[in-house]
C-alpha positions in Angstrom: 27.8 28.0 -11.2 28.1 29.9 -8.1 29.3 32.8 -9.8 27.0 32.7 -12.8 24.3 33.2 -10.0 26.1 35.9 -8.3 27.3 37.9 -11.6 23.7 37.8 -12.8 21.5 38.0 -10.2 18.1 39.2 -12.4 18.6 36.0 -14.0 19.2 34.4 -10.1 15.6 36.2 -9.3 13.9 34.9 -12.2 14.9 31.7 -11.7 14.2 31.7 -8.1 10.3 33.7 -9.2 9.6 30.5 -11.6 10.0 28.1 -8.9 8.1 29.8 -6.4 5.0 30.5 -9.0 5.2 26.6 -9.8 5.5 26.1 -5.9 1.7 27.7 -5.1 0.7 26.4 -8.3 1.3 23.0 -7.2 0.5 23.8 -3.4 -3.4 24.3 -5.1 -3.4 21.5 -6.5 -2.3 19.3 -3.6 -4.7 16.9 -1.6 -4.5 17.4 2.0 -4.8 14.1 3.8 -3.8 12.9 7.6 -1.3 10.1 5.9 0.4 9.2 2.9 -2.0 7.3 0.3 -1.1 3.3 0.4 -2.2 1.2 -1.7 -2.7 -2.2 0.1 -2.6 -5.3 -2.5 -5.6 -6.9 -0.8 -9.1 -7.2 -2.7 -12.5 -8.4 -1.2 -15.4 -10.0 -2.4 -18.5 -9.8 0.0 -21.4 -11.8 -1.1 -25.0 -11.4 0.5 -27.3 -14.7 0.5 -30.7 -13.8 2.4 -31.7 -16.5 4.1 -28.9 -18.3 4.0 -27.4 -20.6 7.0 -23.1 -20.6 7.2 -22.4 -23.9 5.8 -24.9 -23.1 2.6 -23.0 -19.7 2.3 -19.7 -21.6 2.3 -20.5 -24.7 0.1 -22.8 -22.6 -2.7 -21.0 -19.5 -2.7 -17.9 -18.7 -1.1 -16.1 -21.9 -2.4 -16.9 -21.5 -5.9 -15.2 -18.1 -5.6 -12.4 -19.0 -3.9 -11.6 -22.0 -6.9 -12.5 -18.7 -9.6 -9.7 -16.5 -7.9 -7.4 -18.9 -7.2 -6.2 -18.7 -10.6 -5.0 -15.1 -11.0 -0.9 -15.5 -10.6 1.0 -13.2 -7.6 -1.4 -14.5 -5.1 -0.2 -14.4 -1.7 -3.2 -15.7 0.4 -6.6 -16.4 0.4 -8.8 -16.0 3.1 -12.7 -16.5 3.5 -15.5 -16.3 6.4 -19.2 -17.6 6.2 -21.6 -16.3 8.5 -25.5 -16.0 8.4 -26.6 -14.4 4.8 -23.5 -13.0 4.0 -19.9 -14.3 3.4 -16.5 -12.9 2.0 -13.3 -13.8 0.2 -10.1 -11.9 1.2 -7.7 -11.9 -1.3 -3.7 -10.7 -0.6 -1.5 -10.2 -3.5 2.3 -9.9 -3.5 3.3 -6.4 -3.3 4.6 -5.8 -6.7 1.5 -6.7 -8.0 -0.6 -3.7 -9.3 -3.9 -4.1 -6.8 -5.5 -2.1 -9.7 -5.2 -4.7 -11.8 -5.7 -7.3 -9.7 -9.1 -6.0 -8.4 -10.5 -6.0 -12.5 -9.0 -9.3 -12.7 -11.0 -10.2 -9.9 -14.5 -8.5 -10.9 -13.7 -10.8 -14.3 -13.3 -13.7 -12.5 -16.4 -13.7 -10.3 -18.4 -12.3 -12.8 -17.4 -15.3 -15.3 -19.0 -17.6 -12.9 -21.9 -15.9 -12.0 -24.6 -18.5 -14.0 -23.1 -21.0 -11.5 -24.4 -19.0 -8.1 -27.5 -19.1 -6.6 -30.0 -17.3 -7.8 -31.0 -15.7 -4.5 -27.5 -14.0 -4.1 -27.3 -10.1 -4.4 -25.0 -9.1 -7.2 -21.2 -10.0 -5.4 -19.1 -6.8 -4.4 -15.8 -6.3 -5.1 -13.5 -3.6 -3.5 -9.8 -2.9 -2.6 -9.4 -3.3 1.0 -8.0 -0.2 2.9 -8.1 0.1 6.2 -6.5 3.7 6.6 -10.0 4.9 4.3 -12.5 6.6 7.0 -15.5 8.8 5.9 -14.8 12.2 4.8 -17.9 13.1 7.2 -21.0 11.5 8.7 -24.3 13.2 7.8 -28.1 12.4 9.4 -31.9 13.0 8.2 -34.0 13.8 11.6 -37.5 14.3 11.7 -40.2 14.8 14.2 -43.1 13.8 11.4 -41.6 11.6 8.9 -41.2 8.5 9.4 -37.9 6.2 9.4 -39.0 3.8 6.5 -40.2 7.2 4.0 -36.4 9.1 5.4 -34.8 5.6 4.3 -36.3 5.5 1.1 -35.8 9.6 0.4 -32.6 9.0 1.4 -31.5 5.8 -1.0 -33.7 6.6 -3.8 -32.9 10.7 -4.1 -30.6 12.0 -1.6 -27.7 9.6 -1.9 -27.9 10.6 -5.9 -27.8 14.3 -4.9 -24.8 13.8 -2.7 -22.5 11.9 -5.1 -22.9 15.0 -7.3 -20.1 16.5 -5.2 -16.8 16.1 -6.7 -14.5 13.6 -5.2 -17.5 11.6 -3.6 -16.6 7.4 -4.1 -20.2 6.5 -2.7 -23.0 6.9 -0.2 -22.8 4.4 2.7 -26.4 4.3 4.3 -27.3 3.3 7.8 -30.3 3.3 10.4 -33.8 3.9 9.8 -35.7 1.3 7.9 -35.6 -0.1 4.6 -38.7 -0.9 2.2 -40.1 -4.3 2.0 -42.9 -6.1 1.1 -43.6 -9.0 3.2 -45.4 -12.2 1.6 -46.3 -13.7 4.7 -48.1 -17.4 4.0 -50.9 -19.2 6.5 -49.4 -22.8 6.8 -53.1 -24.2 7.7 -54.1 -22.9 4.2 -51.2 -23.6 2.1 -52.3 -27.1 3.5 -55.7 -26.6 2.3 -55.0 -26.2 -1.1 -52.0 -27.8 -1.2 -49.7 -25.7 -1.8 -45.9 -25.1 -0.9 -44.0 -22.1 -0.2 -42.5 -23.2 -3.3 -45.0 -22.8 -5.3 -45.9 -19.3 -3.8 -42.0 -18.1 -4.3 -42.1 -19.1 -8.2 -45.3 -18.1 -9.0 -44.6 -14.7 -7.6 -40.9 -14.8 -9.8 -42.2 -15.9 -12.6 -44.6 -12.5 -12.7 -42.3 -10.0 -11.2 -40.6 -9.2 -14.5 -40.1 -6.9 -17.8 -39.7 -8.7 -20.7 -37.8 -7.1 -23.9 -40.2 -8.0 -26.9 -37.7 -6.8 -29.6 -38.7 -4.2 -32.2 -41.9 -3.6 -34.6 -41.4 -2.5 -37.9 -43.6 -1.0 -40.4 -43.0 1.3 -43.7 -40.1 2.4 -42.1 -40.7 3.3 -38.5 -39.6 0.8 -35.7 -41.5 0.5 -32.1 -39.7 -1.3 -29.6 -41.9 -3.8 -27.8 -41.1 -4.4 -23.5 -43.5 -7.1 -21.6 -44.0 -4.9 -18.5 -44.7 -7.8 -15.8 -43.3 -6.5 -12.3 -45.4 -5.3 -9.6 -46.2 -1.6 -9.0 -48.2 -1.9 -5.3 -48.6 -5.0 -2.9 -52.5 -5.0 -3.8 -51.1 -6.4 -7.1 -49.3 -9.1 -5.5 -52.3 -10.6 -3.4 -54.1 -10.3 -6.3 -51.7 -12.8 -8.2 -53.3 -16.0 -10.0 -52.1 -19.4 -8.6 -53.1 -22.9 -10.2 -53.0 -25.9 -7.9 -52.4 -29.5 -8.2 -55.9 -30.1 -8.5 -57.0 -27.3 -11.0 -58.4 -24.8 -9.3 -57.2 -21.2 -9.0 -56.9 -18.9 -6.5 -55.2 -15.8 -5.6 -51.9 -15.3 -3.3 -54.3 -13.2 -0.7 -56.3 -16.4 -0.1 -53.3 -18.3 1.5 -51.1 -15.1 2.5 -50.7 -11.9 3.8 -49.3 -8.9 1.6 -48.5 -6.0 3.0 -46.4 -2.9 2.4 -43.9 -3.3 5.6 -39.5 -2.8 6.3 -37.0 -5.4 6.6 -35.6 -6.3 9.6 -33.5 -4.0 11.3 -29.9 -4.4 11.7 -28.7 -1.1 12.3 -29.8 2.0 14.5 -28.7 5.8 14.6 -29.5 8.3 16.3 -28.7 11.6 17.0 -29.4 13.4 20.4 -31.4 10.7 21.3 -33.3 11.0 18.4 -34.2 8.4 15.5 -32.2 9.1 12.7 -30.8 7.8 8.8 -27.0 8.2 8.8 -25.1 8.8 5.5 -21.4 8.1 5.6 -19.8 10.2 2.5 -16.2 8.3 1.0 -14.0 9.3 -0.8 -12.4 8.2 -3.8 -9.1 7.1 -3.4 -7.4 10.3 -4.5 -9.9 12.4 -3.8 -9.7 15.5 -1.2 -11.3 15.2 2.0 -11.1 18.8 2.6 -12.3 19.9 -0.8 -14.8 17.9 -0.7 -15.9 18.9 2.8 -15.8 23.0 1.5 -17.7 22.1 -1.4 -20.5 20.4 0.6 -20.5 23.8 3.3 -21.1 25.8 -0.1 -24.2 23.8 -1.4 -25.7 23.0 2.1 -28.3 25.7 1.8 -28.8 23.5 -1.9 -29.0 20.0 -0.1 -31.0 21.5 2.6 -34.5 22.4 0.1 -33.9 19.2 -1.7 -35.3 17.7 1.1 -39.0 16.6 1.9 -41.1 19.1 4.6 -39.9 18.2 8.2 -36.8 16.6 7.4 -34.0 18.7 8.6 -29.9 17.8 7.8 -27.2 17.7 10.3 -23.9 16.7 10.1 -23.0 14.5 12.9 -19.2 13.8 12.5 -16.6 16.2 10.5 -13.4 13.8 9.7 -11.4 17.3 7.9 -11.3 19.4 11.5 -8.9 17.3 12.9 -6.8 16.6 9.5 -7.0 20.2 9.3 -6.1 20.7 13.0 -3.1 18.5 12.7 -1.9 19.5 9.6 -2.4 23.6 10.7 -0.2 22.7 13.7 2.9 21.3 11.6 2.7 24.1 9.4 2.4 26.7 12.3 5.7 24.7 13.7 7.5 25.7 10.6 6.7 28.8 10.2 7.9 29.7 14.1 11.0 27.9 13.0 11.5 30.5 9.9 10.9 33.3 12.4 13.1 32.4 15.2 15.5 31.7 12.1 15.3 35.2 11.0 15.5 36.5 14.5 18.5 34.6 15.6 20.3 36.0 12.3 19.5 39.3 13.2 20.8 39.1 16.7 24.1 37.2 16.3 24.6 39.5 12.8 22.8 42.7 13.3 23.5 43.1 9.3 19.9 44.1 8.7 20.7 42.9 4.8 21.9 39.6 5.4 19.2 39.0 7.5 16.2 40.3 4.7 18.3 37.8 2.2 17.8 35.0 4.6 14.0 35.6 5.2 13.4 35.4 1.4 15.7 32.9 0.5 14.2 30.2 3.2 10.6 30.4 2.5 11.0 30.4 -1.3 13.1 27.0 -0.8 10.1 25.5 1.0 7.6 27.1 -1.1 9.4 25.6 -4.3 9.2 21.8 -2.9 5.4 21.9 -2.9 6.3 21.8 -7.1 8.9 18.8 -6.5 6.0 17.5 -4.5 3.7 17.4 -7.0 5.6 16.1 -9.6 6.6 12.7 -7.4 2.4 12.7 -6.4 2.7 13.3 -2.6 0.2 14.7 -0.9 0.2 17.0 2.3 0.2 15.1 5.4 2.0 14.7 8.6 5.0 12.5 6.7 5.5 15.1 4.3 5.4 18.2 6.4 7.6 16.4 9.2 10.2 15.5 6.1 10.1 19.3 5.1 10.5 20.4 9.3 13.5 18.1 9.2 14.9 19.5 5.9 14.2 23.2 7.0 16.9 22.5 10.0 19.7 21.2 7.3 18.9 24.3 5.2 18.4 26.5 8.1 22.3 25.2 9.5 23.9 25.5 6.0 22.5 28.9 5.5 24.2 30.2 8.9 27.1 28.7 7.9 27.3 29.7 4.4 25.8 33.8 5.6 28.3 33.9 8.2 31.9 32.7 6.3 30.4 35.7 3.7 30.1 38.1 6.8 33.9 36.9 7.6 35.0 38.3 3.9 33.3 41.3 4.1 35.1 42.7 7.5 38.2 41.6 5.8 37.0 44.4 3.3 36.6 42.4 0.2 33.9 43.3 -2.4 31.1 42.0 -2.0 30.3 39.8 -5.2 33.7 38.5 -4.5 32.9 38.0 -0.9 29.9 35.5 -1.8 31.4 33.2 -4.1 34.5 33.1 -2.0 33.1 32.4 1.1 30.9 29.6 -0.4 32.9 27.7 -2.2 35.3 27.8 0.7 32.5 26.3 2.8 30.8 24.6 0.0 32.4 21.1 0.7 31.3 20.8 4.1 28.0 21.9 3.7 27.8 18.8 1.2 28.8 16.9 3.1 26.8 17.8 6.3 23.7 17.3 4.2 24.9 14.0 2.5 24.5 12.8 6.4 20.9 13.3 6.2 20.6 11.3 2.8 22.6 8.6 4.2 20.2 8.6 7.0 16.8 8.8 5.0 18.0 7.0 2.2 17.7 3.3 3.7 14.0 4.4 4.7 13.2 5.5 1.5 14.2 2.5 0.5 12.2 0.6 2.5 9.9 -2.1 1.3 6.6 -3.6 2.4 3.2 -1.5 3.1 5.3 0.3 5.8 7.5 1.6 3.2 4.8 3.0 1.2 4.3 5.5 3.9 7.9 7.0 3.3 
């Protein structure tokens, strides 16, 4: 083989060309991320119950969906915390389980039992647990005129739409400022009165608050479809709300309770330079690219920036991709002083000008044709993989002085000098095998490692 190479070399040059061309293809194409993606076999369900004390969280809601899960198979744990209007199930999987599986297999689960929740429950949530995920960046809404309530609502109703438009976006995490409510708030002296319970105010307003599908009307060939429009449009229309008591008479919401247009209660605050603010926290999907993602949003800022409402103004408060850019910059600066002081050495301890140009092509095409090798196993660029390719530079850097200067040898002796490079590497061609099997005896038993830790390698 090495003197197929050697006899041919255009056919040496286009072989080396087509892995190099596949080499920046694939570099291109690769995500750029601070660590290796790890899938962690671990899937939570959160569940929100307004108004809800622990133990009713627990016994209504959180037990019923630990007995649902409990029967998937390669369960390794189950784990679940009540708390005040909210409560979770943590579910850990063996690792050979697919988690992608496991978290539909979950979703079915929870959703099968579902009639037998509480009606008052927002609809459960069910996500793989990662705790290596952080936001790709975290963007704020200031204003000096607009109020915190109107930013919230711009912000879930329109904004957080407008942002998941960028490629690569997961979802819209929102934060501060303060969400849209509208408070019923009842007079206990004249619920008395007319004897009335808060009961009766709750279902009365249910019972209303709905759209109806009527089914479809059809005549001489045309069909209409029918909808029972029923929910509220303003709070006016709630006070205004009919309400029979025990004792026959009617009367309207307004005359036993307050309506008004108000914000639930606040349980987070942001602010930016001391200012009131609505943080957006932008996620990525899992094998998305935080740095794409982040260049995509620079390009449409100007875009995002007249999508929003006169005297709100756009900032972005924290940038995750500077210092995954930062770190993964410095690595790749490392390696390319390692090429040059390669080249330099060569040229010092050689002074064959020749040799030297061979060895400053051959090196950086080697590394440039793993980015392909790279892609096809689906690695990313992080700091695992460009510290695996520093480490791998020194074995190829130390086999190429040895190989280059037992060639050098043969040439003062005044052979020719095809003969002179397939002699003097198959005479060193052993030991340069076998001081790079050392390394894969080395790595190996990492590579082979199991658990989450061995994902990372």
């Amino acid at each position: 083989m090495i003197r197929f190479f050697v006899r041919h070399p255009v056919t040496t040059i286009m072989f080396v060309m087509v892995f190099v061309v596949l080499g920046i293809s694939s570099y291109l194409k690769l995500n750029i991320e601070e660590v290796p993606s790890v899938d962690f076999p671990i899937v939570t369900v959160s569940v929100q119950y307004p108004g809800a004390t622990p133990l009713e969280v627990e016994t209504l809601v959180i037990d019923k969906v630990e007995d649902a899960v409990s029967e998937l198979s390669e369960i390794k744990k189950i784990r679940s915390e009540s708390f005040d209007n909210f409560g979770y199930v943590f579910i850990e999987f063996l690792l050979s389980a697919d988690v992608n599986v496991k978290s539909i297999e979950v979703k079915d689960k929870v959703e099968a039992i579902l009639n037998d929740l509480p009606e008052d429950i927002e609809k459960p949530v069910i996500e793989k647990y990662d705790p290596l995920v952080t936001p790709v960046m975290e963007l704020v809404l200031v204003s000096d005129t607009v109020s915190e309530r109107d930013m919230y609502e711009f912000a879930d109703k329109r904004f957080k739409q407008k942002l998941s438009s960028l490629e690569g976006v997961a979802n819209i995490d929102i934060y501060g400022g303060k969400e849209r409510q509208i408070n019923v708030k009842a007079d206990p002296l004249l619920m008395k009165q007319y004897y009335l319970t808060i009961t009766d105010i709750v279902d009365a307003v249910a019972a209303r608050n709905k759209n109806i599908p009527g089914g479809l009307l059809e005549k001489e060939g045309d069909s209409l479809s029918i909808r029972f429009v029923g929910e509220f449009a303003d709070p006016q229309e709630i006070g205004d709300l009919e309400i029979t008591t025990d004792d026959g008479r009617t009367i309207r919401v307004r005359d036993v309770a307050s309506v008004t247009d108000g914000s639930k209660k606040v349980d987070s605050i942001a602010r930016y330079n001391g200012q009131s603010a609505v943080g957006l926290s932008v996620m990525k999907v899992s094998d998305g690219n935080a740095i794409r993602i982040y260049q995509k949003f620079q390009k449409r800022f100007k875009e995002f920036q007249e999508f929003l409402p006169p005297g709100v103004d756009l900032k972005i408060a924290a940038d995750n991709t500077t210092s995954i850019m930062e770190e993964v910059k410095g690595t790749q600066e490392n390696i390319i002083l390692g090429i040059l002081c390669t080249i330099l050495l060569l040229f010092l301890f050689t002074g064959n000008f020749r040799i030297t140009l061979i060895s400053a092509v051959i090196i950086p095409t080697s590394i440039i044709s793993t980015f392909f090798l790279m892609d096809l196993s689906h690695f990313s660029i992080n700091i695992v993989t460009l510290l695996s390719m520093a480490t791998a530079l020194g074995t190829l850097i130390a086999n190429a002085i040895i190989i280059i200067e037992n060639i050098l040898v043969h040439l003062k002796k005044g052979e020719e000098p095809h003969n002179a490079a397939v002699i003097g590497t198959e005479e060193v061609l052993v030991a340069v095998l076998a001081s790079t099997g050392t390394n894969l005896v080395v790595f190996t038993p990492i590579a082979s490692m199991g658990g989450i830790v061995g994902q990372f390698f």
